[in-house]
C-alpha positions in Angstrom: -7.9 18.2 -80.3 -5.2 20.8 -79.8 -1.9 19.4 -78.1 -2.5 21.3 -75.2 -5.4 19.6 -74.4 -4.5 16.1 -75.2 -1.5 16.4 -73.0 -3.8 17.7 -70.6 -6.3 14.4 -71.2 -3.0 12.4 -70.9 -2.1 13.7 -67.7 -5.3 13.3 -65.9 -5.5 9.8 -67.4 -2.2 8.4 -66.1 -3.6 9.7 -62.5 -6.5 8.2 -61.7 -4.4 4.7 -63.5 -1.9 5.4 -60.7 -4.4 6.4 -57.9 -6.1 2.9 -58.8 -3.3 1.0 -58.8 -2.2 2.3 -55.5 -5.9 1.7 -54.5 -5.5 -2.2 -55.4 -1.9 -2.6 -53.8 -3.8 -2.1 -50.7 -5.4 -5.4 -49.1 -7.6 -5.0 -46.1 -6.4 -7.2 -43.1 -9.8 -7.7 -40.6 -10.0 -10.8 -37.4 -10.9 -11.9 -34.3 -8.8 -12.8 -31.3 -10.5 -15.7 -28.9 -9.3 -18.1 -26.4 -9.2 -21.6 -27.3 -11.8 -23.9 -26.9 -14.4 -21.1 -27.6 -13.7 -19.6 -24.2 -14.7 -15.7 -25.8 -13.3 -13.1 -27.4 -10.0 -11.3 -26.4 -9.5 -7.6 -25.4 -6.3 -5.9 -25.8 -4.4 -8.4 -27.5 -1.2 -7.1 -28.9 -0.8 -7.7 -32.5 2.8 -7.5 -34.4 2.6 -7.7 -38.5 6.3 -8.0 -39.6 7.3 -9.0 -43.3 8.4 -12.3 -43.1 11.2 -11.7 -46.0 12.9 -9.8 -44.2 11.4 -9.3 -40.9 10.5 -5.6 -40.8 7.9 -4.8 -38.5 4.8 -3.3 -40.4 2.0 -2.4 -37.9 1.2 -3.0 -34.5 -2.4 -2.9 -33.7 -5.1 -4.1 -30.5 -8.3 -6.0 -30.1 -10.8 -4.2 -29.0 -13.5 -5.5 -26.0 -15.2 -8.1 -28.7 -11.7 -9.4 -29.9 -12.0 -7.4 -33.3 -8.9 -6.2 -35.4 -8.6 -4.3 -38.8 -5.8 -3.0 -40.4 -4.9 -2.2 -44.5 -1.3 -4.1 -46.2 -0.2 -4.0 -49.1 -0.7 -6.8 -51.2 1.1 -9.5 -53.1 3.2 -10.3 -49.5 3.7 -12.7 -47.1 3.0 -11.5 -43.5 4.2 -13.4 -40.0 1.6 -12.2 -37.2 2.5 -12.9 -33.4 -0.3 -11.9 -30.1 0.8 -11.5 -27.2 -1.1 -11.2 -24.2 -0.7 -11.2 -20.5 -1.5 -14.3 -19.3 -1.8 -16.3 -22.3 0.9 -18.0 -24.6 2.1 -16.4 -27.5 0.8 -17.4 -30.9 2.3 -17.0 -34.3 1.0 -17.5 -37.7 1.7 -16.5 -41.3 -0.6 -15.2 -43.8 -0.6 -13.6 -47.2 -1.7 -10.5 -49.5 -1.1 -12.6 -52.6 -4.8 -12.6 -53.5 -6.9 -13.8 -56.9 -9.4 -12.4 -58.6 -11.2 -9.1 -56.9 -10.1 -10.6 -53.8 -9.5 -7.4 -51.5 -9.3 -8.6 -47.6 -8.5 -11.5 -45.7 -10.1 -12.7 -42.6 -8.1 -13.9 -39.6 -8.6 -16.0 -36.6 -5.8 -15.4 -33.8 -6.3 -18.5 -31.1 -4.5 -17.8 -27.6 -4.0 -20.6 -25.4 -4.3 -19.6 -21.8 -1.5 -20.3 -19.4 -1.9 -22.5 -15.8 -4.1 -20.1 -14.0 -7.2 -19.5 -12.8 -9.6 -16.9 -13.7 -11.1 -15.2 -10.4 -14.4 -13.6 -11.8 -16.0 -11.3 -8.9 -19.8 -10.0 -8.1 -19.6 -7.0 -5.2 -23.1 -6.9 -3.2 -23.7 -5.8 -0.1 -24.4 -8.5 2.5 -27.9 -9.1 2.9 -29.5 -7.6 6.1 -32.6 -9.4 8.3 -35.6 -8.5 6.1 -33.9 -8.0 2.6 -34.6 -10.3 0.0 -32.5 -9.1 -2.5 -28.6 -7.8 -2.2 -27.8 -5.3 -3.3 -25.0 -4.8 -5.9 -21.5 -2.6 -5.0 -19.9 -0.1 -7.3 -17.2 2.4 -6.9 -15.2 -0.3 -4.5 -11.6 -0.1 -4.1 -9.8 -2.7 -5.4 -6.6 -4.1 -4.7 -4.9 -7.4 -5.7 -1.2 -8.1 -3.8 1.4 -10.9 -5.1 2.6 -12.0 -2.1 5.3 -14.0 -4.0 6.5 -11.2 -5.7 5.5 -9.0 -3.5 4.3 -6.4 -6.3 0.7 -5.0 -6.4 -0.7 -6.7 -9.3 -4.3 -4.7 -10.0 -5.2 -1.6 -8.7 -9.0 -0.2 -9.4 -10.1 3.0 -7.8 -13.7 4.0 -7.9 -14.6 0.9 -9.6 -17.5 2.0 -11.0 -18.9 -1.6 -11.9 -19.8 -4.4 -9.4 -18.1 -7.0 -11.3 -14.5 -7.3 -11.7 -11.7 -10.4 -12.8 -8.1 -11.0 -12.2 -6.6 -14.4 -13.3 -4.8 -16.0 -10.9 -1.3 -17.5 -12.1 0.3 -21.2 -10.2 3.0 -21.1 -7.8 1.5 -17.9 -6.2 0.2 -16.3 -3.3 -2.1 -13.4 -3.5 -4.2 -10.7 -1.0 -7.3 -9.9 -2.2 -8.6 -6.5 -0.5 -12.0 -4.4 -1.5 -12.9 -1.5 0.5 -16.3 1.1 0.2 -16.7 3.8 1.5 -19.7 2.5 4.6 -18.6 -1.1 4.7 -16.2 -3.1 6.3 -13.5 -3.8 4.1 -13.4 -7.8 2.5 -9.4 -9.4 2.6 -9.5 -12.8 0.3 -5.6 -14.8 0.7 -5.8 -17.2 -2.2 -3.3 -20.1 -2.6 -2.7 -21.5 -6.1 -0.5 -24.3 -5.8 1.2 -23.4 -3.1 2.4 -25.1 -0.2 0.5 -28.4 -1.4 -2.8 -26.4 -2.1 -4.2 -26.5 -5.4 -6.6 -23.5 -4.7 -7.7 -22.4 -1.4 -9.0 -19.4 -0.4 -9.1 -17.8 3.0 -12.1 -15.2 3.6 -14.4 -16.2 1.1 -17.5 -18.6 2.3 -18.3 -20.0 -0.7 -17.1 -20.3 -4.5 -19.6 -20.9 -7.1 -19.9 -23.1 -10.7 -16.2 -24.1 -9.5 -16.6 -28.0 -11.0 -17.8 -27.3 -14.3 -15.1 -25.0 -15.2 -11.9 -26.4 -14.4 -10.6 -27.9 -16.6 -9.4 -31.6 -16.5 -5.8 -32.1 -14.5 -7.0 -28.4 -12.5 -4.5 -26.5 -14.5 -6.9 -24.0 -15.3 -10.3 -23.2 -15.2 -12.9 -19.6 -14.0 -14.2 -19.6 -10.9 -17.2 -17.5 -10.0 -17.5 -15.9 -6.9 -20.3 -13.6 -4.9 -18.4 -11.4 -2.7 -20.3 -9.4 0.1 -19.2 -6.6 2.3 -21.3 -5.7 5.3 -22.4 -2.7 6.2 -20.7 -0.7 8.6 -23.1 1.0 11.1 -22.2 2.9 14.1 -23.0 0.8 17.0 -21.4 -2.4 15.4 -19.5 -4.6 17.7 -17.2 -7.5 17.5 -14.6 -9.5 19.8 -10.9 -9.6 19.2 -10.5 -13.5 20.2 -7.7 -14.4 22.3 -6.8 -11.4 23.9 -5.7 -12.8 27.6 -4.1 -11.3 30.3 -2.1 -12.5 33.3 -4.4 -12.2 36.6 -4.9 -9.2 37.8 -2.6 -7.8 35.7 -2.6 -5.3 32.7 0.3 -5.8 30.7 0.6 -6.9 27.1 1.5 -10.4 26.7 2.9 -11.7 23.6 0.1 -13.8 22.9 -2.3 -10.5 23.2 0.2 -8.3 21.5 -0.1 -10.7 18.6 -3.7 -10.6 18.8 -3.5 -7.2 18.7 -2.1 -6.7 15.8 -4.2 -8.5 13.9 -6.5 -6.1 15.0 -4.4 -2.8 14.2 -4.5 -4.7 10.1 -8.3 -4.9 10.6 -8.0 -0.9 11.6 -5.6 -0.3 8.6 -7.4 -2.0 6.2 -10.7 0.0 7.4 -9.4 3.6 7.5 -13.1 5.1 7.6 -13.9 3.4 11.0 -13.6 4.9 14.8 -14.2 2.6 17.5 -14.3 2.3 21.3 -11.9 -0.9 22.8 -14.0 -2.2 25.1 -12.3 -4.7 28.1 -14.7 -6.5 30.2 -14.4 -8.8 33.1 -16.1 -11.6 35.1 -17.8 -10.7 38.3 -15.4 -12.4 40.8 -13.7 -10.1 42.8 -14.7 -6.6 43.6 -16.7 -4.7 41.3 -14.7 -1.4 41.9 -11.2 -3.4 41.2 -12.4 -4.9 37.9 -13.6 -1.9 37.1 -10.2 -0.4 37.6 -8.2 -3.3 35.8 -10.8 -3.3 32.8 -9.5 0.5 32.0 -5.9 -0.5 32.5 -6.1 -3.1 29.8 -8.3 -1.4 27.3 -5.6 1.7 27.7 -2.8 -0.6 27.5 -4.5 -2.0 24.4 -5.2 1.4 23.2 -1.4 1.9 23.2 -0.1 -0.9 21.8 -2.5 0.1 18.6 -1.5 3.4 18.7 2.5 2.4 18.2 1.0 -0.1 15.2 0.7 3.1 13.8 -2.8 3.6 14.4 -4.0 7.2 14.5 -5.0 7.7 18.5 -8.3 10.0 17.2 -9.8 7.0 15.7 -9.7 4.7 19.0 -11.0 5.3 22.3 -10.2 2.7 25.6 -13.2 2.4 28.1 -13.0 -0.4 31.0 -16.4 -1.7 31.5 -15.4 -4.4 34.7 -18.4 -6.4 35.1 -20.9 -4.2 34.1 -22.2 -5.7 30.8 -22.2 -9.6 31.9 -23.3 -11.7 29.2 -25.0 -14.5 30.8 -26.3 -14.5 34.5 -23.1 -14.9 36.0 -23.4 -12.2 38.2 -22.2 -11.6 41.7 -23.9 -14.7 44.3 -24.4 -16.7 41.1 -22.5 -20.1 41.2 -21.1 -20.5 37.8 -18.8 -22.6 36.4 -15.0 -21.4 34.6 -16.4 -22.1 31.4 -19.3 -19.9 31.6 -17.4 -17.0 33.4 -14.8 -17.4 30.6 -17.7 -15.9 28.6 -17.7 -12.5 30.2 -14.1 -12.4 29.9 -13.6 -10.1 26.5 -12.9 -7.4 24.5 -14.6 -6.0 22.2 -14.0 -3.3 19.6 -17.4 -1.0 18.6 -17.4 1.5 15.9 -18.3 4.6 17.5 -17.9 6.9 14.3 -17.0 6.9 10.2 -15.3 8.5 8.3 -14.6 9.0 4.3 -11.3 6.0 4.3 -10.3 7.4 0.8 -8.8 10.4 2.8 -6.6 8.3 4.9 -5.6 6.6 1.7 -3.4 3.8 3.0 -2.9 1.3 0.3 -2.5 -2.5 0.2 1.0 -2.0 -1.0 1.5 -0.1 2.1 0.0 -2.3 4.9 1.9 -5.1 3.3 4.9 -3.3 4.3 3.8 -3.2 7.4 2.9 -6.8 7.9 6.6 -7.7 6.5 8.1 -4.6 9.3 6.2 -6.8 12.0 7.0 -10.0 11.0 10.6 -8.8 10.6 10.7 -7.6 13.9 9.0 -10.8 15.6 11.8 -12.6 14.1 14.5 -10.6 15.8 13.0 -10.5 19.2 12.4 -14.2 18.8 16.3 -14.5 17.8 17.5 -12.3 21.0 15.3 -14.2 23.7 17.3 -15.1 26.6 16.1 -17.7 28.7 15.8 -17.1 32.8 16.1 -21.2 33.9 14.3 -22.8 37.0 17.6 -22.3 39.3 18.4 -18.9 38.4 17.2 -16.1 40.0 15.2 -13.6 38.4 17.2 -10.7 37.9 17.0 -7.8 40.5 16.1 -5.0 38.0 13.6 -6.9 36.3 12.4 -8.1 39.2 11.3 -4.7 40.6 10.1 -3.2 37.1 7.8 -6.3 37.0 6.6 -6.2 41.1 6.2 -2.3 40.6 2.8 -0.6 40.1 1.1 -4.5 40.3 -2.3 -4.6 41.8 -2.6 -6.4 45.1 -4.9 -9.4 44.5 -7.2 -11.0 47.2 -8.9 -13.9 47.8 -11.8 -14.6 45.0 -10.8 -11.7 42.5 -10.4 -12.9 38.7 -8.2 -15.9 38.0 -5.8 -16.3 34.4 -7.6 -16.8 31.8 -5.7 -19.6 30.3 -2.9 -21.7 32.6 -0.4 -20.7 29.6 -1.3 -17.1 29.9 2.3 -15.2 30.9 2.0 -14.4 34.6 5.6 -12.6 35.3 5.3 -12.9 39.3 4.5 -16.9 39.1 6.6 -18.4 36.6 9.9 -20.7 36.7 10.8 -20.4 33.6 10.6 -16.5 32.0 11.5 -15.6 28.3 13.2 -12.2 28.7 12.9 -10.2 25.6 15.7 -7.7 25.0 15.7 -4.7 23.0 17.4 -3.7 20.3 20.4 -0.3 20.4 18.3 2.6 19.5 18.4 2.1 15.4 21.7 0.5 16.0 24.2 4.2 16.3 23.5 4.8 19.9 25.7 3.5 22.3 24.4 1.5 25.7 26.7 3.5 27.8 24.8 5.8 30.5 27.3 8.7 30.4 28.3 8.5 26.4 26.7 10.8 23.8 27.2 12.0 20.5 28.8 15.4 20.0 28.1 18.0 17.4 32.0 16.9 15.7 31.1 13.6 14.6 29.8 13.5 10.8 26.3 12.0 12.4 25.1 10.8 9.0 27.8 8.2 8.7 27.6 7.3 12.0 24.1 6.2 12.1 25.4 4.1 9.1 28.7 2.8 10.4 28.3 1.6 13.9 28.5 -1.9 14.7 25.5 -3.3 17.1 26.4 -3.3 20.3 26.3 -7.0 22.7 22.6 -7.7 23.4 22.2 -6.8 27.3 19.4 -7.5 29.9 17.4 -4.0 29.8 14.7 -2.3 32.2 11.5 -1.8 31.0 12.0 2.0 30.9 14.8 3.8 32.7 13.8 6.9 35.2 15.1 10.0 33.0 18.9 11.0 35.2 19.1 13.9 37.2 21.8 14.9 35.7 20.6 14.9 32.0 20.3 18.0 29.8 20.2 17.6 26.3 17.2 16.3 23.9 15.0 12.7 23.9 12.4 11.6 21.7 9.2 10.6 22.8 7.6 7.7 21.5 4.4 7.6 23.3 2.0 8.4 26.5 0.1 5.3 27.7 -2.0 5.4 30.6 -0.5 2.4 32.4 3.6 1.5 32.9 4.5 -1.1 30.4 6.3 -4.2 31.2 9.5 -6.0 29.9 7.6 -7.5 27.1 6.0 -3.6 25.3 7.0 -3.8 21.6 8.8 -0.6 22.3 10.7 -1.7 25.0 11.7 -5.0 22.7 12.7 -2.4 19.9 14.8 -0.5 21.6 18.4 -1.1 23.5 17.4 1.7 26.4 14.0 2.9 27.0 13.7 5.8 29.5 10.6 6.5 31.2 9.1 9.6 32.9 5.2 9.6 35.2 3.5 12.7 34.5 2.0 14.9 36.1 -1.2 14.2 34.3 -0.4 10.6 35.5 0.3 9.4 31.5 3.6 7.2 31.2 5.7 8.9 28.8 8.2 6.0 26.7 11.4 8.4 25.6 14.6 6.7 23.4 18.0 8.9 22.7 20.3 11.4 24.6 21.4 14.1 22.3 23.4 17.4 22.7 21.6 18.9 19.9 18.5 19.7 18.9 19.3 18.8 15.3 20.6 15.4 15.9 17.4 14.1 17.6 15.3 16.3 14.7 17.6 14.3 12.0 17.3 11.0 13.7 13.5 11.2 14.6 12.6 11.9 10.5 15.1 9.3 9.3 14.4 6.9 11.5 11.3 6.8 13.9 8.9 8.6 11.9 8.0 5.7 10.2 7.1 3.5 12.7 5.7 6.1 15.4 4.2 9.1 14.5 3.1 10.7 16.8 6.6 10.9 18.4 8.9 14.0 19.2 11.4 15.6 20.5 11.8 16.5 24.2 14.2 19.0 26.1 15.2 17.7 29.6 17.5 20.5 31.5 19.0 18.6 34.7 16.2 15.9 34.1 13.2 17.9 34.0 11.5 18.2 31.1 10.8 21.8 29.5 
């Protein structure tokens, strides 16, 4: 063999030595991640290798859906391996390459112990109708969980495309549950893990199943199984908003209904697809044509109050029915009792069209906001109550605004619903409820207005709230006024001292028009581009449909 070739030889040899000594350096790594006690395999589990001589992080690699992992080392080291994954306690373990013989892999076992929670595992069918004997199941839902604790948005699934779904509930929280589909009324779950004394308690759902046999012992953790069905949503679908009472003869909002009401503007929220007709009915005392009449003040004046909740005004429709659809015999010459005239007394809320609610696209994250805006502003109004006593006279102006408009009442027309129901004219002792200074810049003097010099944006900021002060419940625009107000809203009957709006704001202004709508105005500016600046910033938000008015020597333009 010539040289040439043996070096050649030589070469070639010391190659495929190297290339199989790098090939045995090399030690495959496979396992399985599960949850103790043989609870199942683990998906996406977070694996860190590091050498444990010096601590150098070596690979970071995932379980997959059946808890498998693989990865290659190489060999003749000592490894320190730590999961991590949400919900679960970290585990740590050390292992070794240092293998003998023709060893070439090792097999691990990765055990995660679960922290105090439960696991909320869900089944989506749709609520079984009369005649079905099988429900069916729900995909494509849209799936929100809220931690009301932390008030984040925990799990958000759009287009779900399977009916079953699982989100493990953690102690010491509170969370919303809320599943919409597109043809359905949406499904809103409150669960309650040890909070507020309750181990687990759940609001909305009517039954849990295999609860017992897997929690474990103490209750610190555990899966609970749950069927959860939507119903359909068909026009022609009715149901009653509960408590929703009115003074005698009277249309106004009380605080009780205005409460109840907007519970119902969530319900409309939360169901963005759904159109409805609010329905008010009445008993049959009194005359038919004046129940008739007060039925369509209320349902308007409910129709409002929605409206200002933010509620889009082509999606609800107000229609007084009076006495017209009695739901017992009670009719007129009937002798019934209270209780069973009580019954007639309603209103009801009846879908009279759908829509696609992906395309209003409110989330939970933002109707939360909503709630907290509401139960912010309750708090405030509740703060600046001011409290008429038995020997003081009701106040002049608010004794008009209330007496104004009123219907007369006569002998055998409809009585309060409830003794506690609010009845302004009748009672001793009256809560007035104040508004608040129009977002806190604008000042409660009649004849003082901003002018173009002041730096507005730092004004809005920088103003100190003006004295709380006994208000009307909406102002007749002045004669003398020529500048710009912002509307708020048109409402088909004249609210009273207790209208959200007139409790938001420190001077309400009012204006009857001519197509006999009540039009609620807030503001006096000089310029156009003040009220422009101040309606975005600030009243957009909460009122949508409001805008800006010119009044030239109190006429609007």
């Amino acid at each position: 063999m010539s040289n040439r070739l043996y070096h050649i030889f030589y070469l070639v040899a010391f190659a495929i030595f190297v290339t199989g000594q790098a090939v045995q350096a090399q030690v495959a790594i496979e396992g399985y991640a599960f949850e103790s006690d043989n609870r199942g395999y683990l998906n996406a589990v977070s694996i860190e290798i590091t050498d444990k001589s010096n601590g150098e992080l070596i690979d970071v690699i995932q379980s997959n859906a059946e808890g498998y992992f693989v990865t290659d080392l190489p060999a003749d080291k000592t490894y320190t391996l730590v999961a991590n994954k949400s919900l679960f306690h970290p585990t740590r373990q050390d292992f070794t390459t240092q293998l003998g013989g023709d060893a070439n892999k090792v097999f691990l076992k990765v055990e995660l112990n679960r922290q105090p929670g439960y696991m909320f595992d869900v089944t989506l069918a749709a609520a079984k109708m009369e005649g079905d004997s099988v429900a069916d199941a729900i995909s494509g839902a849209w799936i929100e969980v809220f931690n009301n604790t932390n008030e984040e948005l925990v799990l958000e699934l759009k287009d779900y495309p399977h009916p079953n779904f699982a989100y493990t509930f953690q102690q010491g929280n509170h969370y919303t549950i809320l599943i919409r589909k597109e043809g359905y009324f949406a499904k809103r779950l409150e669960a309650m893990v040890n909070v507020d004394g309750c181990i687990l308690c759940f609001d909305g759902l009517a039954s849990l199943e295999n609860v017992t046999d897997n929690l474990t012992e103490g209750l610190q953790m555990g899966s609970l199984l749950a069927n959860v069905e939507l119903k359909r949503a068909a026009v022609g679908d009715k149901f009653s908003v509960d408590n929703l009472l009115y003074a005698s003869s009277s249309a106004e909002i009380s605080r009780t209904a205005a409460q109840e009401l907007d519970k119902l503007a969530t319900i409309l929220h939360e169901n963005p697809g759904l159109i409805v007709e609010l329905g008010s009915h009445t008993d049959s005392k009194g005359k038919a044509k004046f129940n008739m009449e007060l039925a369509d003040q209320r349902a308007k004046a409910a129709v409002a109050h929605l409206i200002l909740k933010g509620i889009d005004p082509d999606r609800i429709v107000a229609r007084g029915y009076g006495e017209s659809e009695l739901l017992n015999d009670c009719a007129d010459g009937i002798t019934c009792t209270e209780d069973q005239h009580a019954i007639n007394r309603r209103t009801e809320v009846k879908v009279i069209g759908l829509r696609d609610p992906r395309k209003a696209n409110v989330s939970l994250l933002e109707i939360k906001e909503q709630e907290k805006f509401s139960r912010m502003l309750e708090e405030v109004q509740q703060q600046e109550q001011v409290q008429v006593g038995e020997e003081a006279p009701l106040p002049e102006e608010i004794s008009n605004d209330i007496m104004e408009d009123a219907p007369v009442t006569t002998a055998g027309e409809e009585e309060p619903m409830m003794r506690d129901t609010l009845d302004l004219a009748a009672e001793t002792e009256l809560e007035i409820v104040v508004g608040r200074p129009l977002r806190k810049h604008v000042s409660d003097r009649a004849d003082e207005s901003i002018s173009e010099a002041d730096d507005f944006g730092d004004k809005l900021r920088e103003v100190e709230r003006p004295p709380v002060a006994l208000v009307q419940a909406g102002e007749p625009i002045p004669v003398s006024f020529t500048g710009y107000m912002i509307e708020l809203a048109q409402t088909g009957v004249r609210l009273g001292p207790g209208h959200p709006i007139v409790r938001d704001f420190e001077q309400v202004y009012w204006e009857k028009l001519p197509s006999n709508e009540h039009s609620y105005l807030v503001g006096r500016f000089e310029d156009i581009q003040q009220a422009l600046l101040y309606l975005e910033d600030y009243l957009l938000a909460d009122y949508a449909s409001a805008k800006v008015i010119e009044f030239v020597q109190g006429v609007r333009k």
